[in-house]
N, C-alpha and C positions, 0 to 999 in steps of 0.2 A: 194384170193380176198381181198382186202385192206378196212377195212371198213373206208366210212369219217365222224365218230363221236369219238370223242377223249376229256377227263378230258382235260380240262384246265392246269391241275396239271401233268401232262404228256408231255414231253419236249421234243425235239430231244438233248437237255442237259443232259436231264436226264437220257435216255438209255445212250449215251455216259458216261455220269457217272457210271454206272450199269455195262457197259460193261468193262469199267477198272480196275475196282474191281474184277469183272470176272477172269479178266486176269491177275492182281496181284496175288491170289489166285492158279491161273495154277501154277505162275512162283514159290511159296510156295511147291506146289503138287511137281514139278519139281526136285526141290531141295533134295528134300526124293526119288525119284523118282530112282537116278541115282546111290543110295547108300543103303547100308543094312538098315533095319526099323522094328521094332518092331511089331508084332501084336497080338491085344487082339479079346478075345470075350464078345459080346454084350449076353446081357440079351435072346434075339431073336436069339442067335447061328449065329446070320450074323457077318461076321470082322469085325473090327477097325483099324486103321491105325496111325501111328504120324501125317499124312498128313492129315489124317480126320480128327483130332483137329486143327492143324496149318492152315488149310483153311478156319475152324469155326472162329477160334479166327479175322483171317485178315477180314474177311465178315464181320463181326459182328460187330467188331469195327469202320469198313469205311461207314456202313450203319447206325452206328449210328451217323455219320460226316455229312450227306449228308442234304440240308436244308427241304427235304420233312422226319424229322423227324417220325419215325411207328415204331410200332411193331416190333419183327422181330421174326419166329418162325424156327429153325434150327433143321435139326434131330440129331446134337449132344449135342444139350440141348436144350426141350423141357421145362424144368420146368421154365424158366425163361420164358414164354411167357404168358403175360396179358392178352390175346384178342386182338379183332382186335378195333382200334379207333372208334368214332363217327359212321365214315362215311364207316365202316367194311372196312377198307384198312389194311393190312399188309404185312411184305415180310416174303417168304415163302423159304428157303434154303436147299440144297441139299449141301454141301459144295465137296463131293466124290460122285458121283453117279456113280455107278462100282469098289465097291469096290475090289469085286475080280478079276477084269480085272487089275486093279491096282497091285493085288498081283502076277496077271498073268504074270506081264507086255507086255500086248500087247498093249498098248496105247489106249485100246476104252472105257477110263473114262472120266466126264467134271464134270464140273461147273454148279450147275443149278441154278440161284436166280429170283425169280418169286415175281410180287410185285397181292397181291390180292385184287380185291373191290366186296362187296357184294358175297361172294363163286365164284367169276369168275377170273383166270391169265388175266390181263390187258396190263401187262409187261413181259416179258421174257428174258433171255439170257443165253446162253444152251455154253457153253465154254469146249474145247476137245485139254486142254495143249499139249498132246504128238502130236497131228494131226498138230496143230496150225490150228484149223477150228474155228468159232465161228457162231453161229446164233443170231439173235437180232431180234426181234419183239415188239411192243404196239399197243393196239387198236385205229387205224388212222393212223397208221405208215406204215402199210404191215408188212411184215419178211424179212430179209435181210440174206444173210450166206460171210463171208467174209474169203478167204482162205491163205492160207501159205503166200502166194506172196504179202497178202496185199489186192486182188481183192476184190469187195465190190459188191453185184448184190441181187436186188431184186428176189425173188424166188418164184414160185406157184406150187402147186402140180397137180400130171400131170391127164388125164384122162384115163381111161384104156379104150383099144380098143377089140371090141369084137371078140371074135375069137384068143387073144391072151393071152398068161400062165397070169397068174397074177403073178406080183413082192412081192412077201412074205418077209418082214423082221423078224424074230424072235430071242430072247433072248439067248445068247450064253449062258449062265449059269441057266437059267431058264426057259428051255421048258417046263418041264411037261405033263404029258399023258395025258393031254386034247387036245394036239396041232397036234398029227396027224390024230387023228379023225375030227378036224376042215378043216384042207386040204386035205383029200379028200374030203369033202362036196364042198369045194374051188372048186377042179377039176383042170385042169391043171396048175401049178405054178411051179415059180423059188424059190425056198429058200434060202435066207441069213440070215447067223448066226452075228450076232453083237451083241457090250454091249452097258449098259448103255442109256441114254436117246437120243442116236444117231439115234436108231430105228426112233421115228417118226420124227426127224428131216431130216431122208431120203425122209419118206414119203413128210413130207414138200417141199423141194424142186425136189420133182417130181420123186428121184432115185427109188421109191418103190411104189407098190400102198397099200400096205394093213401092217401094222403092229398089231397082235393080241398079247392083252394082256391076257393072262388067269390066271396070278398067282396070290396071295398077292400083294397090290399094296399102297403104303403111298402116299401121297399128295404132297409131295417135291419131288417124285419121276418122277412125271412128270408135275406138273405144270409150269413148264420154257418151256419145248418140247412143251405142251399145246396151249399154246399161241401160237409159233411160227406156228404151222399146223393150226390153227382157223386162225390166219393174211395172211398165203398163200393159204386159202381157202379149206382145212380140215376138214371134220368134226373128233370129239373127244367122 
């Protein structure tokens, strides 16, 4: 559902800006992607990656280029982030999301840069380099998912019919033992394993009806997806 009230400060410029960034960033990821890479661990016991700095560093850089000068809060450097401006706007990054899908290499890692005003994703854009998928959302915009070939199409999420399995997406790498107790409460359902912030951009455009979260969960982690299922009519 497209809502029509939209920042002024909110462009069809601007996600196009946002969104190329995105995808410079992919073509970074890319580049590590196809060749051996290094990996550390984090504080949290979750990976690192070369890619996950080299994503940090192009993001960061290009967002601080762009004329809606903010903030900018990244999960691989948090300590440099001031707060959010005046008017509680900043951008919110995920530069790897899936990290061990990455390592996996099965291609279901993206891009997530999410611009925030007042604790809500305003902005979104959820980018899946190995897939070449991207989703793009802001508030007054709808969500859009544009695929391999170029195709560009608005998208809504779909409504489930009674009497029929429910579309389950869940966490390839982070199920946890809370999830199949949740599905049988569910009752009849199809389950899909996928990484990364892909989940609710399924649901977004309608492939899934339900994606549960049950684990640990960071802010960067889904605030790009966020958006994009609230613009095609989602709840989150």
């Amino acid at each position: 559902m497209e809502s029509t009230v939209h920042s002024d400060y909110i462009t069809a410029a601007l996600i196009a800006e946002v969104e190329a960034i995105a995808r410079d960033a992919g073509a970074a990821i890319m580049d590590i992607y196809g060749r051996d890479f290094s990996i550390e661990q984090k504080a949290d016991n979750s990976p690192l990656t070369e890619a996950d700095a080299a994503a940090h560093r192009l993001i960061d850089a290009r967002l601080n280029q762009l004329s809606l000068r903010l903030p900018v809060l990244s999960e691989e450097d948090t300590e440099q982030f001031s707060g959010a401006d005046a008017q509680g706007r900043y951008w919110l990054v995920d530069p790897l999301d899936g990290t061990k899908e990455f390592i996996k290499r099965n291609g279901e890692f993206t891009v997530n840069i999410a611009l925030i005003e007042q604790g809500k994703p305003v902005l979104g854009v959820v980018y899946a380099p190995a897939l070449s998928l991207c989703y793009t959302a802001a508030r007054g915009f709808g969500a859009n998912k544009t695929d391999a070939e170029g195709n560009k199409k608005l998208i809504s999420v779909a409504e489930h019919n009674a009497g029929t399995p429910w579309r389950v997406v869940g966490s390839r790498s982070h199920a946890g033992e809370a999830m199949p107790l949740l599905l049988e409460q569910l009752g009849e359902h199809e389950l899909v394993a996928m990484g990364s912030s892909l989940k609710l951009c399924l649901v977004a455009e309608g492939a899934a009806d339900v994606y549960p979260r049950l684990g640990p969960t960071s802010l960067w982690d889904t605030a790009a997806a966020h958006c994009v299922a609230e613009q095609a009519g989602g709840r989150v």
